[in-house]
N, C-alpha and C positions, 0 to 999 in steps of 0.2 A: 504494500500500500504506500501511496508515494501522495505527498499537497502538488498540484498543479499551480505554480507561479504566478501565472496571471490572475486565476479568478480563487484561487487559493481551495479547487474545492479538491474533493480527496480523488484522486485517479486508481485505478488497481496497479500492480506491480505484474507486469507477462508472467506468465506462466502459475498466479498465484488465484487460486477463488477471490472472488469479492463477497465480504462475509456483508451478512446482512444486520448483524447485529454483533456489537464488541462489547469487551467487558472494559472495566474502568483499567485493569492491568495492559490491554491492548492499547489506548488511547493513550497511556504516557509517550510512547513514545515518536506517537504520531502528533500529539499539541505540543511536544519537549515541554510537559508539567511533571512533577513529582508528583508521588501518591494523595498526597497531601493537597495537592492545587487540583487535582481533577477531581479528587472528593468533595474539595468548596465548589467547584463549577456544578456538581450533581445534586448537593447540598441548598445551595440557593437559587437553584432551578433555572439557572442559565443556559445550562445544558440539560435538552429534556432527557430524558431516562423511566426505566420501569423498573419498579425494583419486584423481585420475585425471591421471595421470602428475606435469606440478607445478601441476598444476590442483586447487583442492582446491571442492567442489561441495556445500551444504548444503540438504540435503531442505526442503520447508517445513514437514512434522513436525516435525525435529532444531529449527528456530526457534520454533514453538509449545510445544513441550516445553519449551525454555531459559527463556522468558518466564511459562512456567508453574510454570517451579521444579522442573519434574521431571528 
């Protein structure tokens, strides 16, 4: 998974599925946050997410929209 430059949205990486949903340990290191800064962005609902039981699970929408600004 790789941010596209221009429009900053997320592009797939060849050869790699495009997951349809990541966990918050996937997301570090595609926003470069610590554990810690993607839990505040799930936290105060900047980033949407679904949490499933203490599992919390981020559409790859809810990441294109963040990186979009919407």
């Amino acid at each position: 998974m790789a941010i596209n430059a221009q429009g900053g949205s997320v592009v797939p990486t060849p050869g790699q599925p495009n997951p349809t949903v990541y966990t918050p340990k996937e997301l570090q290191p595609i926003l470069r946050l610590s554990k810690t800064g993607v839990a505040a962005l799930l936290h105060s609902g900047q980033l949407r997410a679904i949490r499933v039981g203490r599992k919390w699970l981020i559409p790859a929408s809810a990441l294109t929209a963040f990186l979009e600004g919407r």
